[in-house]
C-alpha positions in Angstrom: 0.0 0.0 0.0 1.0 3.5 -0.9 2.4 5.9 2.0 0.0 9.0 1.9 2.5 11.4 3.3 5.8 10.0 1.5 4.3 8.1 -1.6 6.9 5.0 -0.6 5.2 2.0 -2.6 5.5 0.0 0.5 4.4 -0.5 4.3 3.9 -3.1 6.8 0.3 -4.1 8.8 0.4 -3.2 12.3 -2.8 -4.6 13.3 -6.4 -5.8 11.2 -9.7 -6.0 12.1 -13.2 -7.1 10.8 -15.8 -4.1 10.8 -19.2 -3.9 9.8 -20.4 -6.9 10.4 -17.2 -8.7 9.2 -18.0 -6.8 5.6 -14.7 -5.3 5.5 -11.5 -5.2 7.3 -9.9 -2.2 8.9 -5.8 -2.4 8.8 -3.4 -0.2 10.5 -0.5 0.3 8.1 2.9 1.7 9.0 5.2 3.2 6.2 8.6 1.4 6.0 10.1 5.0 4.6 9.1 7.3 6.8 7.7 5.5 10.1 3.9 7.1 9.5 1.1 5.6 10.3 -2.3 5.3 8.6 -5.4 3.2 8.3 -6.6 1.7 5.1 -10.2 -0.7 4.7 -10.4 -3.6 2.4 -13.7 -4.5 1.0 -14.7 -6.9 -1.5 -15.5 -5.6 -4.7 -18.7 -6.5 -5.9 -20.4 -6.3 -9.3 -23.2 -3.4 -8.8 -26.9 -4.7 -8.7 -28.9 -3.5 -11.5 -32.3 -1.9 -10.6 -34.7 -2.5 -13.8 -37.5 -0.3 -13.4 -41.5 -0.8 -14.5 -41.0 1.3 -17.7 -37.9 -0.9 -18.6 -34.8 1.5 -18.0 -32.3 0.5 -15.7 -30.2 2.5 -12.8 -27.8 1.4 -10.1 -29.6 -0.1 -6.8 -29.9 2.7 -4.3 -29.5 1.7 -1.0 -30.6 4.9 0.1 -34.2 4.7 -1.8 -34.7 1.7 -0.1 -34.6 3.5 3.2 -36.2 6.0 2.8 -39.4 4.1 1.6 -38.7 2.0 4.4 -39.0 5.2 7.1 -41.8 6.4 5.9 -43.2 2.8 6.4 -41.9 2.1 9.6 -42.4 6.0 10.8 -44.0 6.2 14.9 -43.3 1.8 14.5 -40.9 -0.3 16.7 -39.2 -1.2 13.5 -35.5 -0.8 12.6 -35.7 0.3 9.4 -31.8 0.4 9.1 -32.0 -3.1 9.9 -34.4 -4.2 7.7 -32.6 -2.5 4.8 -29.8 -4.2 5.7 -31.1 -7.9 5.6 -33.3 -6.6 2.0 -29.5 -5.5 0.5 -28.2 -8.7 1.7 -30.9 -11.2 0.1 -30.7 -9.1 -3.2 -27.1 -8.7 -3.2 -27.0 -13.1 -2.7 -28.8 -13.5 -5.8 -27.5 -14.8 -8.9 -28.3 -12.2 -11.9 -26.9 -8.8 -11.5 -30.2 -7.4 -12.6 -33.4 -7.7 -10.4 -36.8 -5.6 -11.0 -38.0 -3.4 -8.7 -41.5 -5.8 -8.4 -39.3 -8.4 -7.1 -37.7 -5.6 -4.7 -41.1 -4.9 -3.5 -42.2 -8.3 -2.6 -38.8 -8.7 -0.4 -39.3 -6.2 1.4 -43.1 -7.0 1.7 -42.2 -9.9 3.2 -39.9 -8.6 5.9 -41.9 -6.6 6.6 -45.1 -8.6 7.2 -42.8 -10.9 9.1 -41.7 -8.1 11.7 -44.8 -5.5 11.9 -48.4 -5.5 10.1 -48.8 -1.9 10.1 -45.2 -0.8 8.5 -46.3 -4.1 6.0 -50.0 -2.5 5.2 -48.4 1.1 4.7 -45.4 -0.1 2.2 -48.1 -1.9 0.2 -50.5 0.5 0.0 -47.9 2.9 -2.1 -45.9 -0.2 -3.6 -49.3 -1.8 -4.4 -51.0 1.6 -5.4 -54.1 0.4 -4.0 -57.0 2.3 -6.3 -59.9 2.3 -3.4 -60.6 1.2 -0.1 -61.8 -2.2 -1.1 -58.7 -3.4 -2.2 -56.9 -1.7 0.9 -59.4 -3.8 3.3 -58.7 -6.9 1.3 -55.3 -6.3 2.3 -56.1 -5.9 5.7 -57.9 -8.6 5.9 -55.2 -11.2 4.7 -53.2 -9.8 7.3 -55.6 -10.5 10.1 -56.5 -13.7 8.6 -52.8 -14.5 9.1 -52.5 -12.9 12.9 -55.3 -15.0 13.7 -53.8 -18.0 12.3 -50.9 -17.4 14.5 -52.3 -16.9 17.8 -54.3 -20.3 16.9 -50.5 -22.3 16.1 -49.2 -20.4 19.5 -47.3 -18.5 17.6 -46.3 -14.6 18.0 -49.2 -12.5 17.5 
């Protein structure tokens, strides 16, 4: 690695570390030329994931569209949107194709949601689904309470 203060081509690791999750590592370098120390982070480089859109055009996943739809879903909930962003990335990131379509982004998120809070889930499909009246927005509803019920009846989680 490349001093920063001297430009020598070469230096020696102090010390590494995992960070974020064990997504990167951190290493603390010392110059062999000048004795200064610096930090550099390793990551693995990954092929970007390919966002094709309902009108056909493509764009670079955004990590940060996907929170913010996300926030507005989860706003006044006891739901980590961060969190849930993060495990979405990750499932989308594992898949095989580089491309994916922002349907098939909608339905993973659907279903974290719906796994970790019914109201944050009804919200993000309302928009994602575009729900036309409040017929189709009760239908929702009631699938969801359909499945709560279910739940409490298996002793599960309500």
């Amino acid at each position: 690695m490349k001093c920063p203060v001297c430009g020598a081509p070469d230096s020696r690791v102090l010390d590494s570390r995992p960070v974020e999750e064990n997504n990167s590592i951190r290493r603390r370098r010392e110059c062999t030329v000048c004795g200064k120390r610096f930090t550099t982070y390793e990551v693995v480089d990954t092929v970007p994931l390919t966002v094709i859109k309902k009108d056909g055009s493509r764009e670079i996943f955004d990590r940060h569209k996907l929170e913010t739809g996300l926030l507005k879903a989860c706003e006044k909930r006891p739901v980590n949107a961060s969190a849930i962003a993060t495990a979405v990335e990750g499932e989308l990131a594992s898949r095989i194709t580089g491309e994916i379509t922002t349907r098939e982004i909608g339905e993973v998120v659907m279903e974290h949601l719906r796994a970790v809070d019914a109201v944050a889930y009804v919200r993000f499909a309302s928009v994602y689904r575009e729900f036309k009246d409040v017929t189709t927005f009760l239908d929702e509803l009631a699938s969801v309470i359909a499945e709560k019920k279910s739940e409490k009846k298996k002793g599960g989680t309500p």
